[in-house]
C-alpha positions as CSV (number, residue, x, y, z in Angstrom):
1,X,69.5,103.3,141.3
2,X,69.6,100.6,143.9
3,X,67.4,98.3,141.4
4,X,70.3,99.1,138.5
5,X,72.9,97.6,141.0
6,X,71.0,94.6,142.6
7,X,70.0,93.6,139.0
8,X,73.7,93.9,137.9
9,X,74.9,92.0,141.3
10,X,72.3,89.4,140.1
11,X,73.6,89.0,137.4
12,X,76.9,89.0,137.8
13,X,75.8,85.9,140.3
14,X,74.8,83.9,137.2
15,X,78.0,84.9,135.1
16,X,79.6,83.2,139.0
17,X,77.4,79.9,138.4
18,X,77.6,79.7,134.8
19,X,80.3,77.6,134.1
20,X,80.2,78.4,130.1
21,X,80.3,82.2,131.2
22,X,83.7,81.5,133.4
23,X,85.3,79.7,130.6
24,X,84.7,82.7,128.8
25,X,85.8,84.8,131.1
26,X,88.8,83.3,131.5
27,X,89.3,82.7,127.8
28,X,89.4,86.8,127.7
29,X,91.6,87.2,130.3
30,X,94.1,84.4,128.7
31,X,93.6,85.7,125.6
32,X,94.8,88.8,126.7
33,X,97.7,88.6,128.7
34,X,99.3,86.0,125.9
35,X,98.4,89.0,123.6
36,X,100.3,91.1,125.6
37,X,103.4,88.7,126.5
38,X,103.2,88.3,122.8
39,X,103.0,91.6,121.6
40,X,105.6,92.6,124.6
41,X,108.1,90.1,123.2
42,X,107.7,90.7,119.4
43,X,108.4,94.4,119.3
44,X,111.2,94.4,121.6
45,X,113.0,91.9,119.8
46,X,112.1,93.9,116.5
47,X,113.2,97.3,118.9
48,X,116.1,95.5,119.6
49,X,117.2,94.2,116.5
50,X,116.5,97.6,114.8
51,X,118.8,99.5,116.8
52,X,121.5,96.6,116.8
53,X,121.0,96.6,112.5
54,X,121.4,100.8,112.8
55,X,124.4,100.6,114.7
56,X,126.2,98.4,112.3
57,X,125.2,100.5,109.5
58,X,126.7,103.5,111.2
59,X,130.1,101.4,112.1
60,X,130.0,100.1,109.0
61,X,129.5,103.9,106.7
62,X,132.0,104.8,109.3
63,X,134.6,102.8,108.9
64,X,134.9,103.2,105.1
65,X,138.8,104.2,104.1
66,X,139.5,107.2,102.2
67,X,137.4,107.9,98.9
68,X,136.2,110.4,96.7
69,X,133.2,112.0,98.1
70,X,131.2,110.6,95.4
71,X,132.1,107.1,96.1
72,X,130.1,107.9,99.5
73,X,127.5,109.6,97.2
74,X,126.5,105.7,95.9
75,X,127.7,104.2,98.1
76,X,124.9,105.0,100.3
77,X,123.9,104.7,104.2
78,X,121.0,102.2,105.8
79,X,118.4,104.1,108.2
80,X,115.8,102.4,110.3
81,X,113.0,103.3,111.9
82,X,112.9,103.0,116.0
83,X,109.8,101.1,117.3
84,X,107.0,103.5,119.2
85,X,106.6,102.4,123.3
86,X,103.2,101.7,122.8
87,X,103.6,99.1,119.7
88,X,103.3,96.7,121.9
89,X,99.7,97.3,122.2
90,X,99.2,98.8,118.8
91,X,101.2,97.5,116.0
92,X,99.7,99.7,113.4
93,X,101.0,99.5,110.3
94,X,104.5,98.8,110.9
95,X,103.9,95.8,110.1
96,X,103.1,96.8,106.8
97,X,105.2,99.3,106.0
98,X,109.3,99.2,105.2
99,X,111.0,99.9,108.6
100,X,114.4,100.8,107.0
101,X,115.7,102.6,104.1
102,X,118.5,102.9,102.1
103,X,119.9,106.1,101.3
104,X,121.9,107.5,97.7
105,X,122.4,109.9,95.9
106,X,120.2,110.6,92.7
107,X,117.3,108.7,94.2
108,X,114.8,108.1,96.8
109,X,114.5,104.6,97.4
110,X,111.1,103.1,99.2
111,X,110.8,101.4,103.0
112,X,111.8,97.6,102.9
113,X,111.6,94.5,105.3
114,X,107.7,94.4,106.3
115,X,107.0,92.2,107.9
116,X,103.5,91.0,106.7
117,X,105.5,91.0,103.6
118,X,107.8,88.0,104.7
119,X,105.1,86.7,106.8
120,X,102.3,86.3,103.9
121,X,99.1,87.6,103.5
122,X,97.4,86.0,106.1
123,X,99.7,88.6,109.0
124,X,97.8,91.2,107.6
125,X,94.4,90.0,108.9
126,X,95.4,91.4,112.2
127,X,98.9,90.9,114.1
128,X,98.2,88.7,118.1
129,X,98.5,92.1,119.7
130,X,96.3,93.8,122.6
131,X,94.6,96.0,120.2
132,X,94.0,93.3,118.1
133,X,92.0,91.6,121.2
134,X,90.4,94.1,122.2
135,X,88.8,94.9,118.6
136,X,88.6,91.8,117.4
137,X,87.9,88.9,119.7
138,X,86.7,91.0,122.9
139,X,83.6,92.0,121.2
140,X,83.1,88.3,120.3
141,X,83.2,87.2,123.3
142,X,81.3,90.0,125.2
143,X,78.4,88.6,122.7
144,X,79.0,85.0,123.8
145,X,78.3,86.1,127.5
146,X,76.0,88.4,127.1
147,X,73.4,87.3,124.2
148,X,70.9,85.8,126.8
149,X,71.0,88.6,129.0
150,X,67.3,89.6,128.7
151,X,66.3,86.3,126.7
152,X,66.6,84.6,129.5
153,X,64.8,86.4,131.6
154,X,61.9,86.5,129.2
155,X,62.4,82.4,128.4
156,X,61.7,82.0,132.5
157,X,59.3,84.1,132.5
158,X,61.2,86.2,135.3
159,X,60.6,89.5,133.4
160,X,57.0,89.4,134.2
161,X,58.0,89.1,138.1
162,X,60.5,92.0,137.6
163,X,58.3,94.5,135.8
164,X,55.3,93.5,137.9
165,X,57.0,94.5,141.0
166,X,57.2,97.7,139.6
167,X,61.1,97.6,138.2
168,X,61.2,99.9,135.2
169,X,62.3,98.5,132.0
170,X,65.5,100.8,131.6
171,X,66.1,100.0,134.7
172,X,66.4,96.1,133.9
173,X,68.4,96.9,130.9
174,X,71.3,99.2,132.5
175,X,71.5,97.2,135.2
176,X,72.5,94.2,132.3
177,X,74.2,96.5,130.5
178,X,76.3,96.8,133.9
179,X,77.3,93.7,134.9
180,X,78.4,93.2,131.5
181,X,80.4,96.6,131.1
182,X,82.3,94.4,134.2
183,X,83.7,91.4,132.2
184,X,84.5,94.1,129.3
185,X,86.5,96.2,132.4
186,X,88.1,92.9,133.0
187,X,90.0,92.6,129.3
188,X,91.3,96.3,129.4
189,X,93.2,95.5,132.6
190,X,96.4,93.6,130.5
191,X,96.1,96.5,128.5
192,X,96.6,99.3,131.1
193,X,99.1,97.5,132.6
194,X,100.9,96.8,129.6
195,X,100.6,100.1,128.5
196,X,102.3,101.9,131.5
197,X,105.0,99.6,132.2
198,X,105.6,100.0,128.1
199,X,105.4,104.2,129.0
200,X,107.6,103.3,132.1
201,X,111.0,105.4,130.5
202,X,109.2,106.7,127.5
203,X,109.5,110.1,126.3
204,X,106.5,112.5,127.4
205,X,103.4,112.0,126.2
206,X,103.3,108.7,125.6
207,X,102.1,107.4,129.1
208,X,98.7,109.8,128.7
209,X,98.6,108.7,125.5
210,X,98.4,105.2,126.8
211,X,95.7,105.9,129.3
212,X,93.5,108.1,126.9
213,X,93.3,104.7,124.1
214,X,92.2,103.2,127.2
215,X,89.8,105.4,127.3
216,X,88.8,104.8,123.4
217,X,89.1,100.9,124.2
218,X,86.4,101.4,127.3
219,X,84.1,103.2,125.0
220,X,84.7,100.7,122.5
221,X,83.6,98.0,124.2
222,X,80.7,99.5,126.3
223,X,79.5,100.5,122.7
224,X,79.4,96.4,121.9
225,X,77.9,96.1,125.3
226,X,75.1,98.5,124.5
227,X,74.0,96.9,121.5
228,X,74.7,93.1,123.0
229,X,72.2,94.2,125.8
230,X,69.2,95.9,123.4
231,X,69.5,93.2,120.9
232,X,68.9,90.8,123.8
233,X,66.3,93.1,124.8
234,X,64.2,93.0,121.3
235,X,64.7,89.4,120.3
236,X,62.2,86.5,120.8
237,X,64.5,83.9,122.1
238,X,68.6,83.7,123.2
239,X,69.1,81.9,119.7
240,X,67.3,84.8,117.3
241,X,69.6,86.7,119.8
242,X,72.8,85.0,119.2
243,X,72.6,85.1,115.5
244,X,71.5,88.7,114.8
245,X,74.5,89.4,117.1
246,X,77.0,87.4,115.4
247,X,75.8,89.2,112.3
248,X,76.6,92.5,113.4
249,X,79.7,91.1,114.4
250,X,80.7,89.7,111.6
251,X,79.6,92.7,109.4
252,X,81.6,95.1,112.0
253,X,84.6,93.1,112.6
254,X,85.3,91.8,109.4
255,X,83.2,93.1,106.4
256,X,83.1,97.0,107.0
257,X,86.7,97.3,107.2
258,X,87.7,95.1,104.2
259,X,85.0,96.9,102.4
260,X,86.2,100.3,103.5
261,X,90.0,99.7,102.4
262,X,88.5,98.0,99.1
263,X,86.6,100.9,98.2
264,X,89.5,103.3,98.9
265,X,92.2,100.9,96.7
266,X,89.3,101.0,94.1
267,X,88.6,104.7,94.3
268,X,91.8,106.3,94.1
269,X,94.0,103.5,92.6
270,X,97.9,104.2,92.8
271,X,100.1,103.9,89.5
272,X,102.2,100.9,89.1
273,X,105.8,101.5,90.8
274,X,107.4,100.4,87.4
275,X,105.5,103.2,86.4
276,X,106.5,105.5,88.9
277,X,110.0,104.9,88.2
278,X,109.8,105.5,84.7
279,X,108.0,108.8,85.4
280,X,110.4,109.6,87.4
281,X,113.3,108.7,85.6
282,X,112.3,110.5,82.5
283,X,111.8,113.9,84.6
284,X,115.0,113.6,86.1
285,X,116.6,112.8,83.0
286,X,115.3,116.4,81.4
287,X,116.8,117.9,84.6
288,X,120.8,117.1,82.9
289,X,123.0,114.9,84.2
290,X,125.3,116.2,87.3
291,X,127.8,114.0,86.7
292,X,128.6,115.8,82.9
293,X,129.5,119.2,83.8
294,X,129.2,119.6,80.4
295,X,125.4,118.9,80.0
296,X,123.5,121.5,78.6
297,X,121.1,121.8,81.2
298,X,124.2,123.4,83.6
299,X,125.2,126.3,81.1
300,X,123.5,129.0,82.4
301,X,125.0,127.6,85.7
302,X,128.3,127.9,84.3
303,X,127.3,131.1,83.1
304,X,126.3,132.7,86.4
305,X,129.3,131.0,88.0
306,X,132.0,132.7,86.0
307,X,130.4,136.1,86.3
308,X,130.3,136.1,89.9
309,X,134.1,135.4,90.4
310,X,135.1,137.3,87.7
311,X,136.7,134.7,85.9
312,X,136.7,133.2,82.1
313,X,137.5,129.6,82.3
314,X,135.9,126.8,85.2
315,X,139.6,125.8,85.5
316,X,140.1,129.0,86.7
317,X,137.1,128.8,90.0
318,X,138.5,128.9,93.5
319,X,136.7,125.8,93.6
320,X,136.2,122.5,91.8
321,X,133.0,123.0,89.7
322,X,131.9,119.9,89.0
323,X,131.6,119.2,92.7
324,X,129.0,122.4,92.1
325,X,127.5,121.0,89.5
326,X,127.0,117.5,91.5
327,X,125.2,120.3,94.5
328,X,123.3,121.8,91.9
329,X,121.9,118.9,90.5
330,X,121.3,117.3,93.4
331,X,119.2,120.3,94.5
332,X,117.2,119.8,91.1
333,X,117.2,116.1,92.0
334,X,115.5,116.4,95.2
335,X,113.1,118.7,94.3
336,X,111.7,115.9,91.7
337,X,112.0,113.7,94.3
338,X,109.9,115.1,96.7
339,X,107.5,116.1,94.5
340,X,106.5,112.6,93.6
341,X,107.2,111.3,97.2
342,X,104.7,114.1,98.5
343,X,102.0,113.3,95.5
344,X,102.3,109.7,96.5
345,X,101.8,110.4,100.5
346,X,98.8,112.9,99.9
347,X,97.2,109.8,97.8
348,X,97.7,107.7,100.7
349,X,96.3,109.8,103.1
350,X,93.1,110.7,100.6
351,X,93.3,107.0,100.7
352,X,93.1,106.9,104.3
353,X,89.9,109.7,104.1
354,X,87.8,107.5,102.1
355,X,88.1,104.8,104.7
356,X,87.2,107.0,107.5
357,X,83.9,107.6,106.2
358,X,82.8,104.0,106.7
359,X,83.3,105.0,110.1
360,X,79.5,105.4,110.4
361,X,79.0,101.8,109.6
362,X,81.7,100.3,112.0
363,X,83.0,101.3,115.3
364,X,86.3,99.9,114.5
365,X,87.5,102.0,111.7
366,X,87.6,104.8,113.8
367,X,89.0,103.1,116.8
368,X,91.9,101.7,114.6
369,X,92.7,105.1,113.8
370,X,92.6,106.6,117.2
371,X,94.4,103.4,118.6
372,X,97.4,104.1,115.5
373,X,97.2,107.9,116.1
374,X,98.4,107.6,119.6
375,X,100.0,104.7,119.7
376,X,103.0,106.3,116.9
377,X,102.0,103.5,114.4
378,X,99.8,105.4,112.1
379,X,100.0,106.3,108.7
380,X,101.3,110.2,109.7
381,X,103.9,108.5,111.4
382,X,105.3,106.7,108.8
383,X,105.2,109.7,106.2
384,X,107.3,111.2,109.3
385,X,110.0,108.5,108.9
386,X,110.0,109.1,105.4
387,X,110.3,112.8,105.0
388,X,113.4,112.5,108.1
389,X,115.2,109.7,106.1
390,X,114.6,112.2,102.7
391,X,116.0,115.3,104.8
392,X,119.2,112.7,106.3
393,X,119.7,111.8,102.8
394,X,119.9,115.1,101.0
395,X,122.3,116.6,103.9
396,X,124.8,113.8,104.0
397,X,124.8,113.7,99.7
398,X,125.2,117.3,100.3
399,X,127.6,117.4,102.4
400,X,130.1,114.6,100.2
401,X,129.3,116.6,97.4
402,X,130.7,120.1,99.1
403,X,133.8,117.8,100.2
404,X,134.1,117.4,95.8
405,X,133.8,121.0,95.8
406,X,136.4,122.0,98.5
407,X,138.7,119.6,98.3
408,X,140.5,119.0,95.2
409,X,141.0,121.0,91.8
410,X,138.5,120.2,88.8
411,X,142.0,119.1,87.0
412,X,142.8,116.5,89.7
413,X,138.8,115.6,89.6
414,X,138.7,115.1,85.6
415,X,142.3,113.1,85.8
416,X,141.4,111.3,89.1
417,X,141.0,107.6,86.7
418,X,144.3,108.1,84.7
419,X,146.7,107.1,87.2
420,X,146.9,105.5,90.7
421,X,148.5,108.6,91.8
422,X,145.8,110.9,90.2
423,X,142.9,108.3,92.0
424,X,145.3,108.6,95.6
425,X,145.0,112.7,95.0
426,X,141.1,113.0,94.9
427,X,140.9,110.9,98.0
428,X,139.3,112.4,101.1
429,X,140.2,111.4,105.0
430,X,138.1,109.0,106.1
431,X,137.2,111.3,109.2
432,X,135.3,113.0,107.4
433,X,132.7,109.9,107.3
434,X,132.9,109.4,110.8
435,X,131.8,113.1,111.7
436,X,128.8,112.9,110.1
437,X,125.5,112.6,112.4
438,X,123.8,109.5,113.1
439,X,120.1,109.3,111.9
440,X,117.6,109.9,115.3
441,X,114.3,110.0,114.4
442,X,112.3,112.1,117.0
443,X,109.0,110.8,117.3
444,X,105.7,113.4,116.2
445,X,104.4,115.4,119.1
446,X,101.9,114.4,121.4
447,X,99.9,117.8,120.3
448,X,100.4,116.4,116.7
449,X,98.9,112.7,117.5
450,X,96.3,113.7,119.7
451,X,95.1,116.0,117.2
452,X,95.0,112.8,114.6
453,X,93.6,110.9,117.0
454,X,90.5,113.9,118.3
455,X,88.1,113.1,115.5
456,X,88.1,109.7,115.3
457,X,88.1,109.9,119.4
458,X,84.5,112.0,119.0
459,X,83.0,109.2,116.3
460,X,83.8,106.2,118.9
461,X,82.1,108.7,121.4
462,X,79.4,109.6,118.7
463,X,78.7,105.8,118.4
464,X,78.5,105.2,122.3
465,X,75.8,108.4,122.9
466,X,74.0,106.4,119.7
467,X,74.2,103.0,121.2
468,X,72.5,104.5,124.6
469,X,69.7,105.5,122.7
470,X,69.4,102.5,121.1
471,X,69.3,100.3,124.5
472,X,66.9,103.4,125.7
473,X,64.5,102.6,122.8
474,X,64.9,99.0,123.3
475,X,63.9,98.9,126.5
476,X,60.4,100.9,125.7
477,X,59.8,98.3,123.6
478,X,61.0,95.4,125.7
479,X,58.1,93.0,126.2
480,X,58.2,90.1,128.6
């Protein structure tokens, strides 16, 4: 174990002397603490400006005078999504994905403002965050310091002196393999930091979540090391090195994953949203129309109505019914509603499976989906946002709509347009508005996103036991 150690010191000495190897160095550590200022910067503004946009919704919806309930009905509520602590290291896709959403009656309207959207296409090649660092660049640049690890040795014709004096050749190897595993150490420090101070007043959970992507990011990178080290080991010379190195890199980095999310897109291909809407329009049209109490589709409601309170006439209802009509259909609404929104979220995540199993090809698929997973940026917590807004939506439409039902006579509903008077009758106090609750998204559960995040966690793992043997087998084979 001492030879492992004096090897790596040695080496370690000639990343010190080099002065290519401390311009890289230093690049990483640059690179990496702009990422993080960056990153640190961007989301808190967006954090900021998110809960600023949310609180002038809310003073906004809450300042509206009197109206009739279904005036609130369309005239709808703005909800946005708070940023997760640990975005700053881990965008996710929230950069791809709506943040906010506007809320109805009668329909269930997608996530806008993305910001790759405004940004262009070229945002979505990877936002300047930590994560995208430590995947992207920090591999590149472990390969730029590392590629004549064992090369160079064998160019000077030290490797005959080493083995010759009895060194064994794994020992040589994990000893390389060590002093580089430093400089990779070295990038994950802006990252740590960034992470806890980000955690600081967090709620639970998100702090160890912060420390176990660490853990993924260390693995991460000591899997590039491993395979920067044996294909060092079985090249020729530092440039047959370099290249086969810059392959993998290339193939890793930039081709596996485009390929992966191609072959998904291509796989299981997603209708049209014109066509989505049409669909849906056309189903909810068969449903009736709540706002015609008289629509056929609500007869047997009347039906049922009048034989439970004993009555003949709707006139005659302790209630308004066509604010029960306008719950009713509503109900049926909904129920339409979530049944696309759920067909279209279980595509996604089938989506989502079919890219995972190009996780066998590249590291990085699976360590963008642990990263997301416990970061609060991944594709489950988005559905999250979208299934809290849906449930915020059909209680405050369903809340106006018992305010139809409760507050004024059908007569005074039906007349409510013939006079000024009639419209000032079917008026409901504005207090009403402001008593309704504000929209506070409560993040998934830790359990929930380290349970995401376990398998991909064991394939980053998988890949790191697999790039040992790899270096193992390289170094039987190493030849001076």
């Amino acid at each position: 174990m001492t030879a492992v150690f004096l090897i790596a010191r040695d080496e370690l000495r000639y990343l010190r002397r080099s002065n290519a190897a401390w311009f890289i160095l230093l690049t990483l550590l640059l690179v990496s603490i702009c990422a993080a200022i960056v990153s640190d910067a961007e989301v808190s503004r967006r954090a900021e400006e998110r809960l600023a946009q949310q609180a002038e919704a809310d003073a906004i919806f809450q300042a509206q005078p009197d109206r009739h309930p279904h005036r609130m009905v369309h005239y709808g509520h703005y909800v946005y999504r708070p940023a997760s602590p640990l975005a700053v290291i881990e965008p996710g896709i929230d950069s791809m994905v709506g943040t906010s959403i506007f809320l109805e009656g009668h329909r269930q309207n997608t996530a806008t403002f993305a910001s790759a959207r405004e940004t262009g296409l070229l945002a979505r090649f990877g936002s300047f965050s930590p994560a995208f660092v430590l995947q992207i660049l920090a591999p590149l640049l472990l390969i730029i310091s590392g590629y004549a690890s064992v090369t160079r040795e064998k160019e000077s014709k030290a490797l005959y002196q080493l083995i010759g004096q009895g060194v064994e050749k794994g020992t040589i190897l994990i000893g390389k393999a060590m002093a580089l595993w430093s400089v990779a150490f070295l990038a994950l420090i802006p990252l740590i930091l960034l992470g806890l101070m980000a955690t600081e007043d967090s709620q639970p959970g998100f702090r160890q979540s912060s420390l176990i992507m660490s853990l993924g990011y260390l693995a991460y990178l000591s899997v590039w090391v491993l395979l920067i080290v044996s294909a060092s080991a079985t090249s020729r010379t530092s440039a047959q090195a370099l290249s086969a190195l810059l392959g993998i890199w290339v193939v890793i980095s930039v081709l596996m994953p485009r390929i992966a999310g191609a072959y998904a897109s291509a796989a299981l291909p997603f209708p049209s949203q014109i066509e989505t809407n049409l669909l849906v329009a056309e189903t909810l049209r068969a449903g009736g129309d709540s706002h015609d109490i008289e629509d056929a589709a609500f007869d047997d409601l009347e039906t049922v109505t009048l034989a439970e309170y004993g009555v003949d006439k709707i006139e005659d209802l302790p209630f308004n019914y066509r604010g029960l009509v306008a719950l009713r259909g509503e109900e049926a609404d909904t129920e339409v509603l979530a049944k696309f929104a759920e067909e279209r979220m279980d595509r996604e995540l089938e989506q989502k499976l079919l890219m995972d199993r190009f996780s066998w090809f590249s590291p990085l698929i699976p360590l963008r989906a642990f990263s997301m997973a416990l970061a609060g940026t991944s594709l489950q917590d988005h559905h999250h946002f979208l299934r809290a807004a849906e449930d915020y939506r059909f209680s405050m439409v369903q809340t106006f709509n018992r305010l139809q039902m409760t507050e004024m006579t059908l007569a005074e509903d039906l007349a409510r347009n013939e006079s000024a008077e009639a419209t000032e009758r079917t008026r409901v106090d504005s207090s009403n508005w402001g008593e309704m609750p504000v929209f506070d998204l409560e993040p998934l559960g830790q359990e929930i996103r380290w349970r995401a995040a376990l398998h991909s966690g064991m394939i980053i793992f998988a890949w790191l036991f697999l790039a040992l043997i790899l270096m193992l087998v390289s170094a039987r084979r190493l030849q001076p």
